[in-house]
N, C-alpha and C positions, 0 to 999 in steps of 0.2 A: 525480415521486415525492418531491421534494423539497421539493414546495410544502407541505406542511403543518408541515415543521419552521420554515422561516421568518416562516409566519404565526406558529406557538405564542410563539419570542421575544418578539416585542414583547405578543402578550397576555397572556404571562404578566406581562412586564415591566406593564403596564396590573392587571395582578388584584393584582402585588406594592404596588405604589402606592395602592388601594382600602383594601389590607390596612392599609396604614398610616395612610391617613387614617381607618381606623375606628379604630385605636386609639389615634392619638393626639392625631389630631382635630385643626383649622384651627393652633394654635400651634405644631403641629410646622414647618408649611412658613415660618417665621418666627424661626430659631433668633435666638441674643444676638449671634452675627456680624452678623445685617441691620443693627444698631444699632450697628456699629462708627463712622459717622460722625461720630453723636452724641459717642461715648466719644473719637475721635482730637482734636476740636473743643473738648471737654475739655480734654485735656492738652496740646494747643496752646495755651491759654489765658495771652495775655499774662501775667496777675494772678499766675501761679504764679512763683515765684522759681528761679534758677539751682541751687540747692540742692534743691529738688522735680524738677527737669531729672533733675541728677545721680542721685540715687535712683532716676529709672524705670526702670533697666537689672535692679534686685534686683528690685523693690519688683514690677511689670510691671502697671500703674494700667490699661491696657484690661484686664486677664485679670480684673483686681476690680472694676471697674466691671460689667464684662461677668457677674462670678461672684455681684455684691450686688446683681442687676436691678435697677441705678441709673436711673431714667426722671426726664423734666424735671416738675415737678411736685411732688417730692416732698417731706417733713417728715423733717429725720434729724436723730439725735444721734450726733455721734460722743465718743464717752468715751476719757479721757485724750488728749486730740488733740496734746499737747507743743507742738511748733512751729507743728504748724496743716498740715501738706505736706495729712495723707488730708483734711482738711476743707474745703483750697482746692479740692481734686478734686471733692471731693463737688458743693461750690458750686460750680465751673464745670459741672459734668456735669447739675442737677437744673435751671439753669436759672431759670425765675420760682420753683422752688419756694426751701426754707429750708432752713438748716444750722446746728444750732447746735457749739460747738465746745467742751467739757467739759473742763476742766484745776481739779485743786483746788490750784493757785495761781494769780494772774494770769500770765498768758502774754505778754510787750509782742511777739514773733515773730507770734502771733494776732491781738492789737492793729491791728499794723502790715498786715494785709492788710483791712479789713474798710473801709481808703478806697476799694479797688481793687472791692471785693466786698461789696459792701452787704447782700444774700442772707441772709451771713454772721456769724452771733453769738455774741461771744464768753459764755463761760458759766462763773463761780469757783464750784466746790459739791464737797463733801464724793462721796468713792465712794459711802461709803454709803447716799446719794442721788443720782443724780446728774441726774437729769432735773430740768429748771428749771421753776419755777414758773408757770403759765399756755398752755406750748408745749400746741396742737393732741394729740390723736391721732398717732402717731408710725407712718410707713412703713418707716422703717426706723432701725436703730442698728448706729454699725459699733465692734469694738475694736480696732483695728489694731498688733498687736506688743504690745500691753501688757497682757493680763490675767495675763503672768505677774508683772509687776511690780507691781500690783496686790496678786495674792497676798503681797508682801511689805511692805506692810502693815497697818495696826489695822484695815482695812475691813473692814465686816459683809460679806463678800461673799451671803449667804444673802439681804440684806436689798436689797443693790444688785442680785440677779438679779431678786428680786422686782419692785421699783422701775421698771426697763425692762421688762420682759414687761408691768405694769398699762401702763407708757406710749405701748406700739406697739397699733396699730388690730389687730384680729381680722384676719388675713392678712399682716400686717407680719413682717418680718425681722430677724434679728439674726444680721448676719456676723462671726467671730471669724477672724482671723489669728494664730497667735503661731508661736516657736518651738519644735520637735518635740524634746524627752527621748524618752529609750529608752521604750517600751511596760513598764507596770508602775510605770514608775517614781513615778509618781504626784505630791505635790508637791515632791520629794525636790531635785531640782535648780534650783525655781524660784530660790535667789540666788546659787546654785556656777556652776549655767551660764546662768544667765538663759532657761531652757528648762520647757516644761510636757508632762507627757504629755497626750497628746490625749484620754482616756479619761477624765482626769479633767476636763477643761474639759465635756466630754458628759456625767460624771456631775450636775453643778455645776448646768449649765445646763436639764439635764433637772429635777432637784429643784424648778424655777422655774416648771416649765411649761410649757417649751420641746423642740420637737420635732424632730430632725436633720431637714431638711429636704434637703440634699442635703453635696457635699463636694467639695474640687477638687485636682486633683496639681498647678496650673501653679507652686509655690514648691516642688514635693516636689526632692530630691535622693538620691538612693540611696545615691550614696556616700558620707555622709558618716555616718560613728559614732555621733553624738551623742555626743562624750565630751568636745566643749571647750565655752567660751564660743562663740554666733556669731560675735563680732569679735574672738575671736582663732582664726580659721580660717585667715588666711595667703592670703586671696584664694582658697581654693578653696569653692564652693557649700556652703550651709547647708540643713540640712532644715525647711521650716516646712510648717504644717498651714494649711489652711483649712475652715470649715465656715460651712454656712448652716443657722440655726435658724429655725422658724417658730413664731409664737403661733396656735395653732388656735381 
């Protein structure tokens, strides 16, 4: 009498798996974890310095790699790259593909990695261009921590959204990182706390063309107010946003 609930499990369990490969079709059985080897073989990468080491424990370079479907092959700009840490990442993680590394001063930190990392190009240009002259079709552009610093200064930023959105390919990406202001706050705190509300990075980015494409909690923190600078938290966790934009 038993026999038919037994059976039902597993076909239900079989009709619930159908269900989802209709909806979500062959890439679901394929999440960004399968390609964690790629991403660990990354950040294992000699070429990366002790100071890129020290940072992965905030910064968590698989959960962005993983969150900016970084694949080997690719074309990226990273904008404001400073030292160079997100750009050595990139260029270990894309492999044959390129990386160019966007600072508008010269960088000798940037400099100093591209014996190790050939991939790797360095790039001096104004924000309000920032994409260098001749680069391919663009897969992807990453800002990592700095569009709020950006906002603080002369940069057309209207003109640099523009700029990147014509540079990436029709399905290209554009992932932002910064740190999280209160909601509403607008750009109110970009040079008090060094912090953006995330609404307005969406509004900014949307004016360009640009379409939230997805968004991820692994830098979120709950507890934290938003009411200091990040570095001067005192060791306890910072709120930052992540978002991925796409050019349709």
């Amino acid at each position: 009498m038993h026999t038919p609930n037994r059976l039902a499990r597993p076909l239900a369990g079989a009709l619930l798996a159908l269900s989802a490969a209709a909806l979500f079709g062959p890439a679901a059985a394929a999440p960004d974890s399968a390609v964690s080897p790629q991403y660990q073989a990354a950040i294992a990468n000699p070429a990366r310095t002790d100071d890129d080491r020290k940072g992965d424990a905030k910064r968590k370079p698989a959960e962005f790699l993983a969150f900016a479907k970084v694949r080997p092959g690719m074309k990226v700009l990273d904008v404001a790259a400073g030292g160079g840490a997100t750009s050595a990442l990139l260029a270990a993680a894309v492999g044959n593909g390129e990386v160019w590394a966007q600072t508008s001063k010269p960088s000798p930190k940037v400099d100093a990695r591209v014996s190790a990392m050939p991939n790797l190009h360095p790039v001096v240009a104004s924000f309000d261009n920032p994409v260098p002259a001749g680069t391919p079709p663009l897969d992807l552009v990453t800002i990592n921590m700095s569009y709020h610093d950006i906002v603080n200064t002369p940069t057309d930023r209207k003109a640099m959204n523009k700029a990147l959105y014509n540079a990436l390919k029709p399905g290209g990406y554009l992932v932002l990182v910064d740190n999280a202001a209160k909601d509403g706050s607008g750009l109110s705190a970009t040079q008090t706390l060094h912090r953006i509300d995330e609404a307005a990075v969406v509004s900014e980015l949307s004016a360009a063309g640009f379409t939230v494409d997805g968004k991820s909690d692994y830098l979120r923190a709950p507890s934290d107010p938003r009411e200091l600078p990040f570095f001067k938290m005192d060791g306890k966790p910072d709120d930052k946003f992540a978002l991925r934009f796409v050019k349709k």
